[in-house]
MDAnalysis code that builds the backbone (N, CA, C; Angstrom):
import MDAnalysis as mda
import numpy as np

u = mda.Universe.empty(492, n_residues=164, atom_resindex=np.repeat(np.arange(164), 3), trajectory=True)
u.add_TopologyAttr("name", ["N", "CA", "C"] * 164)
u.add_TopologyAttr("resid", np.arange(1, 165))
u.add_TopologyAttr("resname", ["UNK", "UNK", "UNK", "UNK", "UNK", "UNK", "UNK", "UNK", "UNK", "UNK", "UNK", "UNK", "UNK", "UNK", "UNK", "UNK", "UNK", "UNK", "UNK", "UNK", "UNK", "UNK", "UNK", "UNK", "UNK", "UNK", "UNK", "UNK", "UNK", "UNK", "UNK", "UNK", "UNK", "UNK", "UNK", "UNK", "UNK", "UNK", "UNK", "UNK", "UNK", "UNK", "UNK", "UNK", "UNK", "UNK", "UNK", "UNK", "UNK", "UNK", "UNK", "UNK", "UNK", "UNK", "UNK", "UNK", "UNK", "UNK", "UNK", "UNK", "UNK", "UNK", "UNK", "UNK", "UNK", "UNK", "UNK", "UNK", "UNK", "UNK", "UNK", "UNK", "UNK", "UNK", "UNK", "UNK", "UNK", "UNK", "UNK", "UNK", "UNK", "UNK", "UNK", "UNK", "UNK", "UNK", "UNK", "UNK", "UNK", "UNK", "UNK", "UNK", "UNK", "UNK", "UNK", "UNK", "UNK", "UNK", "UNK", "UNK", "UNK", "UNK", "UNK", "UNK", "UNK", "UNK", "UNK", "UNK", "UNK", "UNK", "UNK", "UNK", "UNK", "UNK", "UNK", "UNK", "UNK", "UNK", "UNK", "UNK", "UNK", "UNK", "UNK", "UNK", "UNK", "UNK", "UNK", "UNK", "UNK", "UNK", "UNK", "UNK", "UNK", "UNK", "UNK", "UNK", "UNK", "UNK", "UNK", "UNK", "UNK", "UNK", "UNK", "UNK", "UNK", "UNK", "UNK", "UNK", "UNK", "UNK", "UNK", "UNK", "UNK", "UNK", "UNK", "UNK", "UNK", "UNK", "UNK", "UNK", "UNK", "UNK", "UNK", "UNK"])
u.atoms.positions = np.array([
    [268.451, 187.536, 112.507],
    [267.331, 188.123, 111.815],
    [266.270, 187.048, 111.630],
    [265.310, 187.333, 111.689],
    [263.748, 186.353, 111.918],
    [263.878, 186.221, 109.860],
    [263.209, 184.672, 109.694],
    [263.137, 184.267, 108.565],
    [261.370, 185.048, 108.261],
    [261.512, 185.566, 107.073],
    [260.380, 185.855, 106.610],
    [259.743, 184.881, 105.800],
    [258.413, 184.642, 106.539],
    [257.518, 183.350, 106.020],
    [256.445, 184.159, 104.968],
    [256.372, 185.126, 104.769],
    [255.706, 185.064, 103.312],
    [256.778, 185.012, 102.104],
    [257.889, 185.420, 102.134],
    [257.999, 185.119, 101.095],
    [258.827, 186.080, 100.165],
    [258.732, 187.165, 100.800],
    [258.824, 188.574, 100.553],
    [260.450, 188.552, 100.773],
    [261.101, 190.107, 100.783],
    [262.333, 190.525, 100.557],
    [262.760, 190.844, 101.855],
    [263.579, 191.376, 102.364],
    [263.972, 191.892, 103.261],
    [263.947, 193.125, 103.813],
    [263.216, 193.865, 103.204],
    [262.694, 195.386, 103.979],
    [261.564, 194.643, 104.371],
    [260.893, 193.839, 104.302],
    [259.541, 193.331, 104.949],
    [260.202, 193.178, 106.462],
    [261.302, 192.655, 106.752],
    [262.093, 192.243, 108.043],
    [261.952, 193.352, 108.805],
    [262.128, 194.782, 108.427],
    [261.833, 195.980, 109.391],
    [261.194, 196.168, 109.752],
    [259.524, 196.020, 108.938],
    [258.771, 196.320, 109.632],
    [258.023, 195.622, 111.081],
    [258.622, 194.487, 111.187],
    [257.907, 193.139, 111.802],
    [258.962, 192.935, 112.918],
    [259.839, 193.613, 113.469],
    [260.795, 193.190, 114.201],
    [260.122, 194.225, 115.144],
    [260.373, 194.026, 116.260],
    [259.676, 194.416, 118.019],
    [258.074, 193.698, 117.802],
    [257.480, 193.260, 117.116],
    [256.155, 192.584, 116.737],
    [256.312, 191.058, 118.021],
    [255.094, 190.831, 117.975],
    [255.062, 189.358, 119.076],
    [254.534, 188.195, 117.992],
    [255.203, 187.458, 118.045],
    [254.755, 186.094, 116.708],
    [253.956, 185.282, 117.992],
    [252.393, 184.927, 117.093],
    [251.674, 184.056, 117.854],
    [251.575, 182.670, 117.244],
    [251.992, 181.823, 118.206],
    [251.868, 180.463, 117.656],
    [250.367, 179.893, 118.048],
    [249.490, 179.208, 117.169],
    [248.228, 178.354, 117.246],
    [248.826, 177.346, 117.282],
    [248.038, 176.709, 118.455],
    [248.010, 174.864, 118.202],
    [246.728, 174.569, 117.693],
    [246.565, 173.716, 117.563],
    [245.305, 172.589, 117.518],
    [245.488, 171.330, 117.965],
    [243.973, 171.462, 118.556],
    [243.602, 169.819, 119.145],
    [242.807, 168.908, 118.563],
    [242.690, 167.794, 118.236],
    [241.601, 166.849, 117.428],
    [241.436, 166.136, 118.407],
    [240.168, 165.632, 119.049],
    [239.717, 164.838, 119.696],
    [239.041, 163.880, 118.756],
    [239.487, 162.971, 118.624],
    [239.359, 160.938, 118.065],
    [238.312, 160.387, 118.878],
    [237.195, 160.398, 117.603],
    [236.191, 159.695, 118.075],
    [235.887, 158.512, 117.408],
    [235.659, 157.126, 117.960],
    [235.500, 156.032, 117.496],
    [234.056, 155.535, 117.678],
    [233.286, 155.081, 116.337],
    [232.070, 154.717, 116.041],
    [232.528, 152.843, 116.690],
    [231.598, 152.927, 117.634],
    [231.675, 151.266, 117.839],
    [230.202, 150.456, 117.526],
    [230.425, 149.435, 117.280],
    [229.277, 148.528, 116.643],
    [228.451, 147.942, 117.984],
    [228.464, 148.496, 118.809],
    [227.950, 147.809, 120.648],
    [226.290, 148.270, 120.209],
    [225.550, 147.907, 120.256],
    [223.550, 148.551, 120.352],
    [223.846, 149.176, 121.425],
    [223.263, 150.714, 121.501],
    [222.949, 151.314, 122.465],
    [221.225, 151.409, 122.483],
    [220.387, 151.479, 123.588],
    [219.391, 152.286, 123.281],
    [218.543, 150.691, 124.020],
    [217.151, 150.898, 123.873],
    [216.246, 149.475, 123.460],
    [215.786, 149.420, 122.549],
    [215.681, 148.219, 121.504],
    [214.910, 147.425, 120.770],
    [213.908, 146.716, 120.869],
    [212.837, 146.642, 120.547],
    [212.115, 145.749, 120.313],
    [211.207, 145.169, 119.082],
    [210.567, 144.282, 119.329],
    [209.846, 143.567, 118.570],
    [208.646, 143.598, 118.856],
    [208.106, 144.970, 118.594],
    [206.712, 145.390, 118.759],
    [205.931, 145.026, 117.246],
    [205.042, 144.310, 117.526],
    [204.079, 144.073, 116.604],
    [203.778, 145.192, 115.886],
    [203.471, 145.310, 114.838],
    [203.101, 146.729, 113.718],
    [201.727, 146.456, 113.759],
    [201.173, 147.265, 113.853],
    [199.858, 147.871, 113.839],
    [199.550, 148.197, 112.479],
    [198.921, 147.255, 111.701],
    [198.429, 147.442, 110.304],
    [196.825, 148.446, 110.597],
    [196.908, 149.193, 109.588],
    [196.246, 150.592, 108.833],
    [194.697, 149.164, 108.930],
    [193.333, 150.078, 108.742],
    [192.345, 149.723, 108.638],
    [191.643, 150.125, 107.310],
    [192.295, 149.838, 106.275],
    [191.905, 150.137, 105.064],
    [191.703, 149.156, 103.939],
    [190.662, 149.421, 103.176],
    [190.657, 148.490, 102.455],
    [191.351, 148.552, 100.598],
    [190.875, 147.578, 99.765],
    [191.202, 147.623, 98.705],
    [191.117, 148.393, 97.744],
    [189.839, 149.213, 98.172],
    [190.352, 150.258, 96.693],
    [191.300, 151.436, 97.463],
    [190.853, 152.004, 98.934],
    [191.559, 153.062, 99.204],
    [193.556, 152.867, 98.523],
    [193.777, 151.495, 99.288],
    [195.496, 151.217, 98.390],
    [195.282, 151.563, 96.905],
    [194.078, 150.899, 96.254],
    [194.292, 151.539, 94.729],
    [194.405, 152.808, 94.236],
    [193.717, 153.465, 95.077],
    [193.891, 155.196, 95.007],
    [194.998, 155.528, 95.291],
    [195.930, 155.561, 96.016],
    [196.674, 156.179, 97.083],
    [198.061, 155.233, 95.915],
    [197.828, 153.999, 94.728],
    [198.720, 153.345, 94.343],
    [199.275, 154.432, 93.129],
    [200.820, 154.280, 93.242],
    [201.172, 155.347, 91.349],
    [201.814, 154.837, 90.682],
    [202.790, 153.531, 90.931],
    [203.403, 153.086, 89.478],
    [204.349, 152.019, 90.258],
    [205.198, 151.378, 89.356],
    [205.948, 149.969, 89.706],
    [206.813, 150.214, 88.611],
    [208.130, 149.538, 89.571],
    [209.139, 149.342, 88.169],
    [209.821, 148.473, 88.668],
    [210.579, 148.021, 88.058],
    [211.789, 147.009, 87.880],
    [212.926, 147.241, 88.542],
    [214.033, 146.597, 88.922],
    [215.022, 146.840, 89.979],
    [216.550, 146.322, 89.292],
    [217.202, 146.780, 88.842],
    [218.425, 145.682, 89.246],
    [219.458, 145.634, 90.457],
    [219.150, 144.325, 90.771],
    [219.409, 143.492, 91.631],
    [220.814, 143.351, 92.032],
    [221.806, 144.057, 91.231],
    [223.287, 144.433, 92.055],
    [223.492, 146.130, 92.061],
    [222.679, 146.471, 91.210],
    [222.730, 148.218, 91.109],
    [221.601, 148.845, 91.850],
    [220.621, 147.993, 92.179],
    [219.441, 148.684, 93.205],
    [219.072, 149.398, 92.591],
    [219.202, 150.140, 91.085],
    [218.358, 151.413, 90.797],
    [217.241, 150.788, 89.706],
    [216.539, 151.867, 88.936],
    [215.045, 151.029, 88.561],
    [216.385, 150.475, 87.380],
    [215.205, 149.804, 86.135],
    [216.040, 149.549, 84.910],
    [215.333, 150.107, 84.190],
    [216.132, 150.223, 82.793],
    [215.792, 150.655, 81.218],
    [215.379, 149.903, 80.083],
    [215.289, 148.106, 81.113],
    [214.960, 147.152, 80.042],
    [214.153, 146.613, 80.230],
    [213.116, 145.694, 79.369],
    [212.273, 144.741, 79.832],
    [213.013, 143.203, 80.102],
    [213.929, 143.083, 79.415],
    [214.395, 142.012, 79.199],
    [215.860, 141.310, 80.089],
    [215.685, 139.998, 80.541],
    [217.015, 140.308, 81.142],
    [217.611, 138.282, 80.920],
    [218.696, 137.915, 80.474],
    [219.348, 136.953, 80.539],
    [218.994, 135.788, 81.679],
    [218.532, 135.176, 81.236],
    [218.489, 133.718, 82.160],
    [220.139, 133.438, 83.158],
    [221.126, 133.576, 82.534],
    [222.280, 133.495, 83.314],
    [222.217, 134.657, 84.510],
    [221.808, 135.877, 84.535],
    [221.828, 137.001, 84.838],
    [220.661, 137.227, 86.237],
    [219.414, 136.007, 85.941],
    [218.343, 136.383, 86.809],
    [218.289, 135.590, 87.847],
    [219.407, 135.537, 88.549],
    [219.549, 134.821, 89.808],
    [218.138, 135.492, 91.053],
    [217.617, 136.652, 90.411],
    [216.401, 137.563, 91.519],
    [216.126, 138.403, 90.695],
    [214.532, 138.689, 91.259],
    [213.886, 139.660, 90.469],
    [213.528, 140.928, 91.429],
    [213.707, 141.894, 90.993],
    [213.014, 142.478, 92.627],
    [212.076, 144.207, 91.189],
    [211.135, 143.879, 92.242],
    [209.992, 145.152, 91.863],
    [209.824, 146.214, 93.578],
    [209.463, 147.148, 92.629],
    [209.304, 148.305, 93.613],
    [207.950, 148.654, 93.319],
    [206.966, 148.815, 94.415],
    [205.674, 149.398, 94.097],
    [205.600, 150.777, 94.785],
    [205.031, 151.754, 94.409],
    [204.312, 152.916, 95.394],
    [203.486, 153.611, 95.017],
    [203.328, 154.293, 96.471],
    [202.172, 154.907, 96.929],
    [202.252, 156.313, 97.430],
    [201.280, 157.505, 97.103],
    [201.570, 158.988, 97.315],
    [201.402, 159.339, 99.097],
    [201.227, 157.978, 99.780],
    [201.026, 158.325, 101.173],
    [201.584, 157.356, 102.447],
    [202.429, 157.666, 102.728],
    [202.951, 156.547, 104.064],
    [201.425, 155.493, 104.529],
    [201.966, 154.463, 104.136],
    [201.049, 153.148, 104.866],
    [201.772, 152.007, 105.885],
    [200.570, 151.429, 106.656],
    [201.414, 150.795, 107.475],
    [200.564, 149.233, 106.898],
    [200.523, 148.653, 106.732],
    [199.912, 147.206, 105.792],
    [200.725, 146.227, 105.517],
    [199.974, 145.087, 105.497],
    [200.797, 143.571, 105.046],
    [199.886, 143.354, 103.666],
    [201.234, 142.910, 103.028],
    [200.137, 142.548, 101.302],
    [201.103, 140.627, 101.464],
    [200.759, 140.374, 100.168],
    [201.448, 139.121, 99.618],
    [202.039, 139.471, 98.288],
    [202.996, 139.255, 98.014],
    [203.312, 139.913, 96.632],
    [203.435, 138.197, 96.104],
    [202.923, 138.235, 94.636],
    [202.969, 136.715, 93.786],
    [203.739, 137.008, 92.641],
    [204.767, 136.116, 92.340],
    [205.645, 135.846, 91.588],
    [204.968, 135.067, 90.383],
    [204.670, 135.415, 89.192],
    [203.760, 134.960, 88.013],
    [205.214, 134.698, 87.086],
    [205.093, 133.207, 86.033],
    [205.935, 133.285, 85.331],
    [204.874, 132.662, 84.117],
    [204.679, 132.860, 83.432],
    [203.865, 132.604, 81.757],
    [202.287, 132.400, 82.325],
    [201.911, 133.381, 83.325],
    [200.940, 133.490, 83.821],
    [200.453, 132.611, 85.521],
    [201.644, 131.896, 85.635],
    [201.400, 130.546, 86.133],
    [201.847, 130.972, 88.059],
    [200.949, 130.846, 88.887],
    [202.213, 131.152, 89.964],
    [202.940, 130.273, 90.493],
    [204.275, 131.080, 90.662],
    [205.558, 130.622, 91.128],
    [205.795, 130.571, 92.530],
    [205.943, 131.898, 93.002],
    [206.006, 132.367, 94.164],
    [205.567, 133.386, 94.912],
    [205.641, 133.462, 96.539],
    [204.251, 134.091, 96.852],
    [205.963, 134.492, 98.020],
    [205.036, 135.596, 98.735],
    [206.180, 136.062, 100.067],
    [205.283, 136.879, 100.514],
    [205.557, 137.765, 101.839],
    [204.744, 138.438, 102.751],
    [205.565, 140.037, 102.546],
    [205.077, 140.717, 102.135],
    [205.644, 142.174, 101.859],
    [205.121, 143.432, 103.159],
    [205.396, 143.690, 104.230],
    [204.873, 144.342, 105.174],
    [205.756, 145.524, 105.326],
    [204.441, 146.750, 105.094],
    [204.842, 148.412, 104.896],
    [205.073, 149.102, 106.743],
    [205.551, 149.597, 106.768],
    [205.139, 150.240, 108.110],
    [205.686, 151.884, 108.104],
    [204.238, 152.501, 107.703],
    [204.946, 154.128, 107.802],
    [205.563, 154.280, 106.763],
    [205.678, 153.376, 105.829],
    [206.283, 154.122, 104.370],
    [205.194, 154.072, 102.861],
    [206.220, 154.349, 102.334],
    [205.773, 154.133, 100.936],
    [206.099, 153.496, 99.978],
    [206.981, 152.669, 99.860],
    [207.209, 151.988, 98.950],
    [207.454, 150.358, 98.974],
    [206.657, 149.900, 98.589],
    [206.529, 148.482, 98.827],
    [207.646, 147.502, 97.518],
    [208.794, 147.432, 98.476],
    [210.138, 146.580, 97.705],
    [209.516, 144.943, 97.968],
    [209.669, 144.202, 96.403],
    [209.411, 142.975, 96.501],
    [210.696, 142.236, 95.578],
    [210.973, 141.507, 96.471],
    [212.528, 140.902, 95.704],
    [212.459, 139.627, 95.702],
    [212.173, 138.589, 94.697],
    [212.503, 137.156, 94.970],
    [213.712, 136.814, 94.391],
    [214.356, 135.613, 94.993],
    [215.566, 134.916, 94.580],
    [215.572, 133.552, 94.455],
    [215.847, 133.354, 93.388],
    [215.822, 132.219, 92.511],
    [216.741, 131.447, 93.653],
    [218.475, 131.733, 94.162],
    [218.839, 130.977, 95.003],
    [218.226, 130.484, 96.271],
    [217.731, 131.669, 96.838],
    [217.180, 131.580, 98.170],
    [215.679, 129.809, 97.668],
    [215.488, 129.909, 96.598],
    [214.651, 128.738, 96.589],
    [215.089, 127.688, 95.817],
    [216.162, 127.666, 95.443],
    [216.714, 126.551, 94.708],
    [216.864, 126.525, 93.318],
    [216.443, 127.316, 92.868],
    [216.197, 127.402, 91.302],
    [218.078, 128.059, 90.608],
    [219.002, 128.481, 91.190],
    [219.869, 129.101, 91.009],
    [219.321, 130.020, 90.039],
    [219.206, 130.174, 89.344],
    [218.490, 131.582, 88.056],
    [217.421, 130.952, 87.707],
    [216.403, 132.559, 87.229],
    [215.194, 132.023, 86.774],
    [215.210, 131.770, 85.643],
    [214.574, 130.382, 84.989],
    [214.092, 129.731, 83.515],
    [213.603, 131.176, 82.616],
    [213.852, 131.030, 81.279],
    [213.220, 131.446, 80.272],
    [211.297, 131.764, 80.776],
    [211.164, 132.869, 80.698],
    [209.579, 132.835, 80.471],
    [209.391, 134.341, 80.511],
    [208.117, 135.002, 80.904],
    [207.394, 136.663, 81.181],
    [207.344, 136.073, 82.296],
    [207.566, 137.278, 83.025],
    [207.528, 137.018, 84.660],
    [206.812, 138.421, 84.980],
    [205.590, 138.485, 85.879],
    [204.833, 139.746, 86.958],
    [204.725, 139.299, 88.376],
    [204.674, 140.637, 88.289],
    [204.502, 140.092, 90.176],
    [203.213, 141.098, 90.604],
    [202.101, 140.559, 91.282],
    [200.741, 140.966, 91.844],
    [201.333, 141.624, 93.422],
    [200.705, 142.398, 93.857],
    [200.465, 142.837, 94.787],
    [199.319, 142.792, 96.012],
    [198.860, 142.241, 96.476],
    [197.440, 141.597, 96.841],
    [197.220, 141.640, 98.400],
    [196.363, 142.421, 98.604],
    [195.685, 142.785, 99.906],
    [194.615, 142.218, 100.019],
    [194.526, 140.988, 101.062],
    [193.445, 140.316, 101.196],
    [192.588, 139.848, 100.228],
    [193.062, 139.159, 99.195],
    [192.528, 137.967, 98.156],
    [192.171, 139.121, 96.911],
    [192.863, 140.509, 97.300],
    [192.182, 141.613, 96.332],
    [193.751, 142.137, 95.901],
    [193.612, 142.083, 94.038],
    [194.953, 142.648, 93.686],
    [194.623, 144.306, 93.986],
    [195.995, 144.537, 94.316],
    [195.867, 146.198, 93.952],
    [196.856, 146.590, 92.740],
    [197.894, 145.966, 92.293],
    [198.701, 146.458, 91.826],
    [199.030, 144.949, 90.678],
    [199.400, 145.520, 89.417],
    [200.344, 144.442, 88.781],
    [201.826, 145.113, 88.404],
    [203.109, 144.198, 88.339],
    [204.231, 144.904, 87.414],
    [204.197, 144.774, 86.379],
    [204.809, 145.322, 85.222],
    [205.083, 145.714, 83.927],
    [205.518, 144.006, 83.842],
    [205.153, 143.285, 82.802],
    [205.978, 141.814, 82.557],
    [207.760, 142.555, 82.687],
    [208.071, 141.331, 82.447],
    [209.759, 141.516, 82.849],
    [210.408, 140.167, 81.401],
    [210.818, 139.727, 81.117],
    [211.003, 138.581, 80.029],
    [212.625, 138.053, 80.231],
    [212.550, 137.009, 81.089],
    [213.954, 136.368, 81.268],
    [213.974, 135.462, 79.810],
    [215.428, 135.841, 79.072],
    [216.017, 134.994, 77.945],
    [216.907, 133.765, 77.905],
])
C-alpha cells in the first residue's frame, strides 16, 4: 500500500490508487561573480559645466555634517578631539553638475586645509579631510568650516562643527 504523504487516514489510500505520482526535479545553475574587469575603462578627462558663481549659488540647498564610520549626516555639533581622526561635509545641489571646486578646511577661522572636490553629473559634493592622511592623527580642539569655492568665489559655507 502507497504511504500517504499528506497526512491523512487511510480511506484517503482508495481514492489515489490507479493515479500516476509525478516526480519534479530541479536544477540550479551556479553562477560565480568574478572580480576580472570586463568591458573598457578609461580616463577620459571630465568636461566641466560653463557656469559661473552665482548660477552654483542658486542651484546650492544645504550642507551637513557626516560621521565618518557611520557615513550618515549627524545630530551634533560637537565632536571629541580623540574621535576626530576626519571631518567629512556633504554639500548639495537641486541639479546634476559636472564642476571642480576647492573645498577649505577653516579651524578658528584660520585655513588649514584645502583639496580638489570634482562633481561629474551629480549632485552632491562629499568633502572629507583626514587628520591621518596629513599627519595630524586627530584634529586639535577648535570650530572647524569648510568653504566651498569655485574660482576664488565661495558658494557655500558648513555649519561650524566644534572638536573638544
Amino acid at each position: 500500500m502507497e504511504e500517504d504523504m499528506r497526512g491523512g487516514n487511510d480511506d484517503d489510500d482508495d481514492d489515489r490508487r490507479g493515479t500516476d505520482i509525478v516526480q519534479t526535479t530541479y536544477t540550479y545553475e551556479t553562477s560565480y561573480e568574478t572580480f576580472e574587469p570586463t568591458g573598457t575603462y578609461t580616463t577620459e578627462p571630465v568636461e566641466i559645466m560653463d557656469v559661473d558663481a552665482e548660477y552654483l549659488r542658486s542651484i546650492y540647498i544645504y550642507t551637513t555634517w557626516y560621521d565618518v564610520i557611520d557615513d550618515n549626516p549627524v545630530d551634533y555639533n560637537s565632536i571629541s578631539s580623540e574621535d576626530a581622526y576626519a571631518l567629512k561635509n556633504a554639500f548639495y545641489f537641486n541639479t546634476p553638475i559636472t564642476v571642480s571646486f576647492e573645498a577649505r578646511l577653516y579651524q578658528n577661522d584660520e585655513l588649514l586645509l584645502t583639496k580638489e572636490v570634482v562633481l561629474k553629473n551629480n549632485v552632491t559634493a562629499e568633502v572629507d579631510f583626514s587628520a591621518g592622511l596629513e599627519g595630524f592623527g586627530t584634529f586639535s580642539p577648535g570650530i572647524y568650516t569648510i568653504q566651498l569655492v569655485y574660482f576664488d568665489e565661495v558658494i557655500a559655507v558648513s555649519d561650524p562643527i566644534e572638536v573638544t
